[in-house]
N, C-alpha and C positions, 0 to 999 in steps of 0.2 A: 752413040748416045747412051748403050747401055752401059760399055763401061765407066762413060763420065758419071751417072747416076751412083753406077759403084763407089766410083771415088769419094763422091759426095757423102754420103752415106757413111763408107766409113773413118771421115773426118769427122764428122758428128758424132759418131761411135765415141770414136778417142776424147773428141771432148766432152761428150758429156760422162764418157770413163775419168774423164780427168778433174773435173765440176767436181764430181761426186768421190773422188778419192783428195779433194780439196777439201770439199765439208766434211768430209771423216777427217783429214789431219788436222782442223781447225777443234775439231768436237775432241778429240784425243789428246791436243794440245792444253783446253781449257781446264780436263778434266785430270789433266799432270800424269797421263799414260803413256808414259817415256815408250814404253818398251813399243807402243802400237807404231808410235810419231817414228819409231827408228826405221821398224819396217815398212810404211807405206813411203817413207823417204829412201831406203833401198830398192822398193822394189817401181817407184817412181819418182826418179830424180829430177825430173823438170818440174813437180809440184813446186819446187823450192824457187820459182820465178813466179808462181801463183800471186796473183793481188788481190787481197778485200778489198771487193769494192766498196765496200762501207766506209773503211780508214784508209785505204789504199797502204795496207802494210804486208809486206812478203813472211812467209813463217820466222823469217829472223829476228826480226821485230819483234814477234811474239812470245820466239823462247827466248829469247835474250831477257825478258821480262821477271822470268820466273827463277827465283834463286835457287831450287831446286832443279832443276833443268840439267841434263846431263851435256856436260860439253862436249861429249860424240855428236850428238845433234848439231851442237855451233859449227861445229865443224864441217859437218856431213852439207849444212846449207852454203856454208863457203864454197865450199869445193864444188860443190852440181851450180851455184850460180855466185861467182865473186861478185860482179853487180852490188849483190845482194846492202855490200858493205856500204856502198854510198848512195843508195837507194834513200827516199826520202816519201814519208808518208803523208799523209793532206796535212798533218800538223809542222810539215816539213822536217820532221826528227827522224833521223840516223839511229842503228842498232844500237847505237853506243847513248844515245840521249836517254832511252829506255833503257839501258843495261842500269844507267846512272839513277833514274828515276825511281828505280826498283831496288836500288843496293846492291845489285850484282857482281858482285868485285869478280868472281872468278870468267863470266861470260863478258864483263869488259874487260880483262887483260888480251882473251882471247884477240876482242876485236882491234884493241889498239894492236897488237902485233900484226895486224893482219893488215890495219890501216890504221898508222899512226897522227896522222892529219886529221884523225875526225875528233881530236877532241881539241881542237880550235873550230871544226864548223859550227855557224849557227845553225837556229832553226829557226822557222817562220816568225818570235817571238824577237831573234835579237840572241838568244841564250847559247852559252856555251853548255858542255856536257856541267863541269860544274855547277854551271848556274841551276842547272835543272837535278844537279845531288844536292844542292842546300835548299832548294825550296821542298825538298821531300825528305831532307834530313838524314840524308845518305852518309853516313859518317866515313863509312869504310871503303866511296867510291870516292869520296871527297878526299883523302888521306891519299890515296890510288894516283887520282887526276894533279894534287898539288905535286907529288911525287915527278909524274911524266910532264907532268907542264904547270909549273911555278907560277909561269907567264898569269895565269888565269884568276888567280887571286887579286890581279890589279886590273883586273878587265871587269869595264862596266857592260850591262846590258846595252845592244845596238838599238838605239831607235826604240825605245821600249811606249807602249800603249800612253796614252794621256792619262795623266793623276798615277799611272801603276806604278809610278816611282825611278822603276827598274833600279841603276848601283850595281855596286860591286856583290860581289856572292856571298860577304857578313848580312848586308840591304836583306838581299834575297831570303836569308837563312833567319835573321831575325823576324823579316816582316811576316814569315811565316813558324814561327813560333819553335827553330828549331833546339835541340839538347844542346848541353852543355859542352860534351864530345865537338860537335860539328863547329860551333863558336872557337874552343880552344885553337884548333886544326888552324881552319882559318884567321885567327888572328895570332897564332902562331908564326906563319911564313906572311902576313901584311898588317903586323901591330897598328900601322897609322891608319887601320882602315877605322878603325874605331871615331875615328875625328873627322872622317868624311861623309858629307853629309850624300842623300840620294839626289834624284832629279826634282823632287819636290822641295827637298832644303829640310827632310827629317833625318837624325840620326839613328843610329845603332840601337841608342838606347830609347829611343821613343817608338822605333818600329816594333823593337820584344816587347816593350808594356804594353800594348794595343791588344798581347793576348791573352791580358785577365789571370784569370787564377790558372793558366798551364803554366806559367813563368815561375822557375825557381832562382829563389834566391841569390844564388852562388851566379848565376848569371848576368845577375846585375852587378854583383861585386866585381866581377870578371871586366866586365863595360867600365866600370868606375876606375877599378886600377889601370884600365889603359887610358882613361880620358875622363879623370874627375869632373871636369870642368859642364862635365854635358848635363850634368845637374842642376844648371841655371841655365840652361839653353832652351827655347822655347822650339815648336816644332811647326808646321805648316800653317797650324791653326792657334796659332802663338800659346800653346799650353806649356807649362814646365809641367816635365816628367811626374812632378807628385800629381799634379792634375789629370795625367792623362792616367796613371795608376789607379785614382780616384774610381774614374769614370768606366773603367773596362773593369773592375773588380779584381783587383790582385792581390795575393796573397799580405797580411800582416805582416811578415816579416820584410818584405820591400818595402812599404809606407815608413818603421821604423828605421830600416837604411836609407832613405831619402830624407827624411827628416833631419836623422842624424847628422848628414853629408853637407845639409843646405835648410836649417829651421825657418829659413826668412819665407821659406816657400808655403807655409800656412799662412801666410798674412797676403796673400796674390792673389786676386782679382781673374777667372778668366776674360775671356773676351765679349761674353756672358753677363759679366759681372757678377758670375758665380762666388761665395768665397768657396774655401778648401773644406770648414767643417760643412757647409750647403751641402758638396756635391757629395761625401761621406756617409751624409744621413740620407742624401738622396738615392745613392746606388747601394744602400745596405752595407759599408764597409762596419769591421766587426769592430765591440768594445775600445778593445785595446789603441785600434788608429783611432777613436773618436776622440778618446780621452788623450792622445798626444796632443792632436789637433788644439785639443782644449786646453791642455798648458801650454800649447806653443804661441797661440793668438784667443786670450780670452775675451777679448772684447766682442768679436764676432758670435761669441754665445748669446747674443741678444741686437744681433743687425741682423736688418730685415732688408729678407731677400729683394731687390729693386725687379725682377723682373713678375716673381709669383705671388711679392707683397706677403712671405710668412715668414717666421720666427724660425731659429735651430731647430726649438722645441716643439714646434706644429709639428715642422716636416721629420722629426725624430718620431712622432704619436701617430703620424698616417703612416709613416713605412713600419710601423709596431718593432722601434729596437727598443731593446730590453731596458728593463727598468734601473739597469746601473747607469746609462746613459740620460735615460731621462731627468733624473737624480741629479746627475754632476750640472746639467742643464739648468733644473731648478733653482740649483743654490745661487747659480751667478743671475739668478735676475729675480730674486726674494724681494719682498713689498716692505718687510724690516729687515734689521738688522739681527742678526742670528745672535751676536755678541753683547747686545745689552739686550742684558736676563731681567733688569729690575723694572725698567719702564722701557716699554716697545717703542720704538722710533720709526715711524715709518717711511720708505726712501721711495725718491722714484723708480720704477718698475714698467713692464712692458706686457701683465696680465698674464706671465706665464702660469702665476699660480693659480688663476682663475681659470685657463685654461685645461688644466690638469682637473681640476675638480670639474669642471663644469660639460665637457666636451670629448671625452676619452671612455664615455661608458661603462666606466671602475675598472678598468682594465691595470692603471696604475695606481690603484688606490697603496698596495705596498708603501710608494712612493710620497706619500699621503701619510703614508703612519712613522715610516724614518722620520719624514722633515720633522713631527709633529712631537716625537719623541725626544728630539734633540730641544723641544721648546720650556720654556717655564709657561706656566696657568697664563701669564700676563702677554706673552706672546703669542699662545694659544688663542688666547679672546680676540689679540690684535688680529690673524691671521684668520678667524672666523669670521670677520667687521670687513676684510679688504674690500672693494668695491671693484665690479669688474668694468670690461669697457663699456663707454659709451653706444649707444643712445640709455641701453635699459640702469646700466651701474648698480644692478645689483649685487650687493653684499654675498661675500662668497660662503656663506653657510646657505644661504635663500634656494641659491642658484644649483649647489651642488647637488651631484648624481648620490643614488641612496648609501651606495656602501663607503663613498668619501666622507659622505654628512656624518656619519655615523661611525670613521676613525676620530673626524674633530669632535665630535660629542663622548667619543671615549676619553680623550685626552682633554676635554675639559670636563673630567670629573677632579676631586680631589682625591686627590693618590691613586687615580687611579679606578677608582670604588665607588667615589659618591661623585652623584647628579644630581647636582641641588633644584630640586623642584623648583624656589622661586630666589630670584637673585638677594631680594631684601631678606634681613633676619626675620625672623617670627617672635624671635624674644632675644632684648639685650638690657646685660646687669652691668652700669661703668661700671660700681663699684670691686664687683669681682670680676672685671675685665672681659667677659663671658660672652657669647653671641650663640641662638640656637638656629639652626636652619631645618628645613624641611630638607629631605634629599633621599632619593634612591637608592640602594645600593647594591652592585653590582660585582660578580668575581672579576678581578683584575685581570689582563693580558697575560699569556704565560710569556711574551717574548720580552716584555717591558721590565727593564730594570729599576731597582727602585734607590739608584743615587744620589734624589733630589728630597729625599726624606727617609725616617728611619721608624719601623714597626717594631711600636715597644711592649703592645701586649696584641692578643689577637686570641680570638675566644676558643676554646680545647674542645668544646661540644659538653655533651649533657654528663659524658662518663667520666670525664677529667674535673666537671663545675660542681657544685654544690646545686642538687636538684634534689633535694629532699622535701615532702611535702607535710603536713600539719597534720595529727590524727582527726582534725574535724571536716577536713577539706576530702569527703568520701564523695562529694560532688562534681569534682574534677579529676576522678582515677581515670576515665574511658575518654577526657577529654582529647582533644590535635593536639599537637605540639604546638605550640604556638609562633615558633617559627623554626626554617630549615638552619643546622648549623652552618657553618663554614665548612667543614668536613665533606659534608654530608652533600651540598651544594656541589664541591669542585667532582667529588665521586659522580652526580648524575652525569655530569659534562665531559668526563672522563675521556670520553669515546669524540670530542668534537672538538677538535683544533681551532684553534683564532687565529693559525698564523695563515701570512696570506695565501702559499703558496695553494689554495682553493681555488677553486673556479669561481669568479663572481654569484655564480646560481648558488652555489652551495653555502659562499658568502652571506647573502642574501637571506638564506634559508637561516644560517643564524641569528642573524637580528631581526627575525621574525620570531624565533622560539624565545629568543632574550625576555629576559622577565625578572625587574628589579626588586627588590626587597626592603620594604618601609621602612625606616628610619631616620633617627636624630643626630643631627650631626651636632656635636658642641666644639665652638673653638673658641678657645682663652690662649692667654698669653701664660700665663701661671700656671706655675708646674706643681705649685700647693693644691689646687682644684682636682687635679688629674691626677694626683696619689691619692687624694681622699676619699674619691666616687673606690678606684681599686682596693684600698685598704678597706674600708666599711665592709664591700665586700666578701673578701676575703676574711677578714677576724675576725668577723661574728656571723661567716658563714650561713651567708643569706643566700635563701635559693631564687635561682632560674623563673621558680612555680608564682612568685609572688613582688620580685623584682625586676625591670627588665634586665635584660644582659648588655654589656658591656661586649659588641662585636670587636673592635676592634679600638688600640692609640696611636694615632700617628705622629712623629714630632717632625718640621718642620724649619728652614728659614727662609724658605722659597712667600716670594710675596703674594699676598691674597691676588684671588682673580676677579672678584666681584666689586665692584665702586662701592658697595652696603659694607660693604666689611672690614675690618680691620686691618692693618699695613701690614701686620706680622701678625697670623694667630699662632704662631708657634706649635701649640699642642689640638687636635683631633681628637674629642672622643665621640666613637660612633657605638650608639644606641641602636637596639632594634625599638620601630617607632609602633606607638601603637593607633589603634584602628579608630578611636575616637578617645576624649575625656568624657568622665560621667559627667561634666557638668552639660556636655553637645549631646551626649544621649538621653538624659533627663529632657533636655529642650525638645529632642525629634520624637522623644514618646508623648512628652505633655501636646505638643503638635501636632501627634496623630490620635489623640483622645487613648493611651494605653497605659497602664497602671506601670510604675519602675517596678521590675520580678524579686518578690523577697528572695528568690535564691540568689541575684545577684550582691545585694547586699550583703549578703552572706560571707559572696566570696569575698566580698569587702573585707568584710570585718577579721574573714581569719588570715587575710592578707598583712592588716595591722597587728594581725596576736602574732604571727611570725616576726617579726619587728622587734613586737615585747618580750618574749619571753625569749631575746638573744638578748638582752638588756638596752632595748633602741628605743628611744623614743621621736618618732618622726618630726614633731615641731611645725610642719604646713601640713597638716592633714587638710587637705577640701576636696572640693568634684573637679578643682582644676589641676590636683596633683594626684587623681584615678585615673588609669586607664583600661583601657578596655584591648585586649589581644586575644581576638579571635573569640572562644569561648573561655576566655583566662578574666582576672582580673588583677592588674598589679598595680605597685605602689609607686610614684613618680617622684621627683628630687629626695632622694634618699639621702646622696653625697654629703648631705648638711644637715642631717640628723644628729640628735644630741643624745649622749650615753644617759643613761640613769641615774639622777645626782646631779648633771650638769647645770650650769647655768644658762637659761635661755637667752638668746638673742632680740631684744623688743621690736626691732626693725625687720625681724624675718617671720614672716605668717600672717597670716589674717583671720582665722579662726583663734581669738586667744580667748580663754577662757574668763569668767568673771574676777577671779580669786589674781589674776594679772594686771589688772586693771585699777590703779591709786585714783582714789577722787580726792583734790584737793586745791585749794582756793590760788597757788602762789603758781605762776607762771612756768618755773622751772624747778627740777631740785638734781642734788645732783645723783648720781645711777640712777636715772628717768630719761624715757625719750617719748618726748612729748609728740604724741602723732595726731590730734588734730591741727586744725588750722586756724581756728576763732581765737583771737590775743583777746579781742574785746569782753567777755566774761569772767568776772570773778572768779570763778567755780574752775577749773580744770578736767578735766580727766587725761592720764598718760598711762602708756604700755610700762608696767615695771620687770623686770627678768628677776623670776622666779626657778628651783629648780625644778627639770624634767623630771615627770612622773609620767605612768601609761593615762592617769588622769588628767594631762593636759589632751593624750588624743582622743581619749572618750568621749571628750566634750565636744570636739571639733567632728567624732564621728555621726552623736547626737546629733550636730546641726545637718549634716547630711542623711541622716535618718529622718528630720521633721523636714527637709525638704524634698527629698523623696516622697513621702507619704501626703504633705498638703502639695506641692509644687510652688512652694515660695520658703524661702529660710525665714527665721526668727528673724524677728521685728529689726535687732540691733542690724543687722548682717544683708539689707535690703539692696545696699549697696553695690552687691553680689561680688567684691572685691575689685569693679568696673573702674573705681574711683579708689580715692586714700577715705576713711571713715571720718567723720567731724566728731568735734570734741561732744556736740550732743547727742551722737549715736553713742560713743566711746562712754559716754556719762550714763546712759539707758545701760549697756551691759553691766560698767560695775553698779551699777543698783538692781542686777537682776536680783527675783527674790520669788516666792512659793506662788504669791499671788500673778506677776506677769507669768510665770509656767503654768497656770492653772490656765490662764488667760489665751496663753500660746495651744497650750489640748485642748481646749475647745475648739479653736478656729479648724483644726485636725477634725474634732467628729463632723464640722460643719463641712470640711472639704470631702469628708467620707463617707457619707449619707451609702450607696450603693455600694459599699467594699462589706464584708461580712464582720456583723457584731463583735462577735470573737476576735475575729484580728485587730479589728480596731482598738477592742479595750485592752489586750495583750501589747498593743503599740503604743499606747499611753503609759502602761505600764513602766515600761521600758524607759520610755523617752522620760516620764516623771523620776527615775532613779540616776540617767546619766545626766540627763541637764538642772543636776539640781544648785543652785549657787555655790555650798557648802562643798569640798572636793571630798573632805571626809565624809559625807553622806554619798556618796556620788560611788554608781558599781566601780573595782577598785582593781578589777582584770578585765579586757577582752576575752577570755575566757569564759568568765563570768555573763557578759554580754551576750556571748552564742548559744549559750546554754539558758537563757531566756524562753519561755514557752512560745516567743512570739516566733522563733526561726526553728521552730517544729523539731526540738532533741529527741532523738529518738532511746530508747533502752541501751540499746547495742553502742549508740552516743557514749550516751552517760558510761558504759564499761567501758570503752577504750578511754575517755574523759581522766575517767579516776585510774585504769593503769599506767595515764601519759603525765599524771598532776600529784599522784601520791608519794612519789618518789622523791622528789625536792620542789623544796616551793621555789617557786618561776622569782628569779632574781628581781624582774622588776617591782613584782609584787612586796616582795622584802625590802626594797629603798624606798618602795612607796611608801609602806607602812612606816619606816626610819624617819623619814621625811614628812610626815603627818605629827608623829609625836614631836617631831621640835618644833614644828610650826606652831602646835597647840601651847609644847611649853612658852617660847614666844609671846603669845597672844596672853597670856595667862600672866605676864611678868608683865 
């Protein structure tokens, strides 16, 4: 008994010496320490019968695996257990399956010489040794096995798993996504494998595209040159090739070799009832396949998907592809017609562009400003009007997200710049074909071209312009500017981009600081209007301080966008607009009980002496041609002012003086234009044209000085210019005479009971010398006017006065006087 116990014992010795000289050659193995694996295999050669019981695979198996592996080893295991060779592990693979698996060319040469048979065995899958080098892409064991055995290139998988397809070894190689090497090899020694399908009924070429973006190109050319035809061959799940490329995400330049090979395949349907550009935008295929897609089958840019019920263009805005896609999307389903510029047409459509605005969180707004750019005004309006889907149909400005609302409100300004406050004119003249709008004005886009009209002046700023000021006008040295230049405007902004590539917050953030700039927009058709406002101007070098400025001329054949307005205005001139007329601030102070500021008038007044003594005489002086700019006050329609000498217009003004005015019994005569409206009266009175002197504005400034001061004009002028004057108002002016003036400074002390003595009788003063009937009696400068005790001259006045008036006498005042002695001789003959 005690030696059986021995015995016992030291079998258990040996094996668990042998256990544990197994997990060391396995641990030595793993860890690729050839030199350890050589020796526990010399100094223990039965290890090499050893099995994991895990895999049930013998050492051979394992270094057969490793391409680094010293084939002393291979050997060393042959030789202590031949076995070893057709040994087969729980996956049923042979040393050679794993030599194949791994790429091993030099540890499977070994073993086919040792045992050439085994690269026809299976293994528990069906697989030959090839089978199992092209599903791991063994090029150089594949190259090896077609070598030893040809055979094997036309041998399918035995009995392969349900749905796994199994096929020949291109099946295997493709289905798993192998190089180009492996392909060639392979269809190299079985060119017709390319036309054979698997066990399911897919091809070659539908097995590689299933691997998305690993598939190169050359691969597919490879499959096509041996078997064009498989480009319209559909696969298990009746997809063509471009579909299943679609749908597994595969490189662009295969989508464009399948298109190429076979275009009908954008127009296909899957089984789904996918189309082609659907599944494109639905799997994120890039730019370039979308826009094939899109010239190859456009119709489908606007079919709506039957299964998810959306548009191209949805499923393009939730998978976020870029805005050149969305873009080519929009165009094919626009609500007009891009191509007619003059009058908008509008087609049926499928709301993609109400989608884009309304639904997309300005992400595309870019997309929003292209379209928008390519539009006229009139297409503009059309595309801000569209009406979206039903139930709500709201109009796609109402609807839209802030920074889209806000490219169509750029692009419907005109040129760019103005945003007309209100759609109707505020003032239109047929006869000079003229229209004024109210409008904002804004710096233009830096990205916006301006090929739809042409900028033919645009304002230099103060150092380039005539801003020279009056030596009496010492009241507005320290005043504002009265408005920012052009210059001066695009320098603040300098630093803040309009184009889109912003982030909508930062978008946002801009048209929130946006902040437009008042003015007048004037559009005439007449290109005589629009040199004259510039020429005046410019020749007799009238300043910025007392005229508005002339921001900008636009000219134009692009058709109006507003129904108020004219079909062609041709020419734009934009004004900076001012902040009210004297005649709405006279109303808002007499409405707040507040006396009009003599220093306002003031600046009145030296605003018409710059006028005069450039030799102008304005011709409409009233409160409805003052304005008021900030702490400024300037002179309004100046364009049509008349030189020194000239002949007046009787049809332009309303303040004309008495000495204009023929009383006479006969209906008409001829140079008269008869401006009331009473035929019934013997008696007449009409406007006759007289020539400009500074004392036709004196008179008409008088009338704004006694309405200033009472808060109602002389008796004749009640009218306020509201209406046209009747012939028995027009018959009271020409009979004005000493007694209705005396008549008129009265009702002045009666309105001015609480203003102080002084000024009162200083203001009749005044008023008794400009409104006197006689012109010759009548003060004979504006000049002359401010230096009136009633507007407080000071000393220092009167010396700059006499060093700015002794030098030459003021031109107007010398036609004046010219002009008084013929009139006198005249009278006199």
């Amino acid at each position: 008994r005690q030696a059986e116990q021995e015995r016992i014992n030291a079998t258990a010795a040996k094996l668990k010496a042998l256990e544990n000289a197994r997990l060391e050659l396995w641990r030595n193995i793993e860890a690729q320490n050839w030199a350890l694996v050589e020796h526990i295999l010399d100094q223990t050669p039965e290890i090499a019968q050893a099995v994991d019981p895990k895999t049930g695979e013998l050492p051979l198996h394992s270094i057969a695996r490793h391409p680094n592996a010293w084939t002393l080893l291979i050997d060393m295991c042959i030789v202590s257990y031949p076995k070893a060779l057709v040994h087969r592990d729980s996956m049923g693979a042979l040393p050679i399956h794993h030599a194949a698996a791994h790429d091993c060319t030099e540890a499977m040469e070994i073993l086919w010489h040792a045992y050439k048979d085994g690269v026809s065995d299976l293994d528990n899958k069906g697989r030959l040794p090839i089978h199992v080098a092209a599903e791991f892409d063994a090029v150089n064991c594949i190259k090896f096995l077609l070598e030893k055995h040809p055979e094997g290139a036309y041998t399918s998988i035995h009995r392969p798993a349900a749905m796994s397809g199994g096929g020949l070894p291109l099946h295997v190689a493709c289905r798993h996504g192998a190089s180009i090497g492996c392909m060639t090899a392979l269809l190299a020694e079985n060119f017709a494998a390319a036309k054979k399908t698997d066990e399911n009924g897919d091809l070659p070429l539908h097995l590689i595209l299933r691997n998305g973006a690993e598939v190169e190109v050359v691969i597919i050319k490879t499959l096509l040159t041996c078997f064009s035809t498989a480009v319209s061959r559909v696969d298990v799940n009746e997809d063509l090739p471009l579909t299943i490329a679609l749908k597994h995400g595969c490189k662009p330049g295969i989508f464009s070799l399948l298109l190429l090979q076979f275009p009908s395949a954008a127009q296909v349907l899957d089984k789904d009832e996918h189309s082609a550009l659907f599944l494109a935008l639905a799997h994120g295929a890039d730019d370039r396949t979308i826009l094939s897609l899109l010239n190859h089958a456009p119709e489908y840019a606007t079919a709506v998907d039957r299964q998810t019920g959306l548009l191209p263009i949805q499923v393009a805005t939730e998978n976020e592809h870029s805005p050149l896609v969305v873009l080519n999307l929009l165009k094919l389903d626009m609500p007009i017609d891009l191509k007619e510029k003059v009058r908008a047409q509008l087609l049926p459509h499928h709301y993609s562009w109400n989608h884009i605005l309304s639904n997309t969180d300005d992400i595309y707004h870019s997309v929003i400003s292209k379209i928008l750019q390519q539009c006229t005004q009139p297409q503009v309006l059309a595309l801000a009007h569209v009406e979206g889907p039903p139930p709500d149909n709201k109009i796609a400005l109402a609807s839209a997200t802030p920074v889209c609302k806000h490219e169509i409100r750029v692009m419907l300004r005109l040129f760019h710049t103005l945003e007309i406050v209100n759609q109707r004119p505020a003032y239109t003249n047929v006869l000079s074909d003229t229209q004024i709008f109210y409008a904002l004005r804004y710096d233009p886009p830096a990205h916006l071209s301006n090929l739809q009209f042409t900028l033919l002046h645009e304002d230099a700023g103060e150092s380039k312009m005539q801003g020279g000021m009056e030596d009496l006008d010492n009241l507005t040295l320290n005043d504002d500017a009265t408005v920012q230049s052009g210059v001066s405007m695009r320098s603040q902004r300098s630093a803040i981009s309009l184009r889109s590539q912003h982030s909508v917050d930062e978008k946002l953030r801009q048209i929130h600081k946006e902040r437009g700039q008042q003015v007048i927009a004037k559009l005439t058709s007449r290109s005589d209007v629009v040199e004259r406002e510039l020429r005046i101007r410019r020749d007799y070098r009238l300043s910025r301080n007392y005229i508005p400025i002339i921001l900008s001329v636009h000219h134009t054949v692009q058709h109006a966008a507003y129904s108020e307005a004219m079909a062609e205005p041709g020419y734009c001139i934009t004004m900076e607009g001012a902040d009210a007329t004297a005649e709405n601030y006279m109303l808002d102070l007499r409405n707040a009980g507040v006396e009009f500021p003599v220093k306002a008038l003031k600046k009145i007044g030296i605003a018409l002496l710059h006028m005069h003594e450039r030799g102008l005489v304005h011709g409409d002086f009233g409160t409805h041609n003052i304005g008021k700019f900030r702490k400024k006050w300037k002179l309004l329609g100046v364009g049509c002012s008349y030189k020194v000498g000239d002949s007046t217009d009787p049809k332009r003004g309303f303040y004309h003086p008495p000495e204009s005015i023929i009383l006479e019994k006969s209906s008409s005569k001829g140079g008269m234009f008869r401006v009331g409206s009473n035929k019934n009266k013997t008696t007449g009175a009409f406007v006759s044209s007289i020539r400009a002197d500074a004392t036709f504005d004196i008179w008409a400034f008088g009338v704004v000085l006694y309405e200033a001061m009472v808060g109602a004009p002389i008796s004749p002028y009640m009218c306020r210019g509201k209406r046209a004057m009747s012939t028995e108002e027009f018959a009271k002016l020409g009979k004005w005479s000493d007694s209705k003036l005396q008549k008129a400074l009265s009702q002045l002390s009666e309105a001015n009971r609480e203003r102080d003595a002084r000024e009162v009788r200083d203001v009749k003063d005044l008023l008794a010398k400009i409104l006197h009937h006689d012109p010759r009696k009548r003060i004979q400068t504006m000049r002359k006017v401010l230096e009136h005790p009633f507007f407080g001259s000071s000393s220092s006045m009167q010396r700059e006065m006499s060093q700015a008036g002794t030098e030459s006498q003021p031109v107007a005042t010398r036609l004046s006087n010219d002009f008084h002695q013929e009139r006198s001789t005249r009278n006199g003959r």
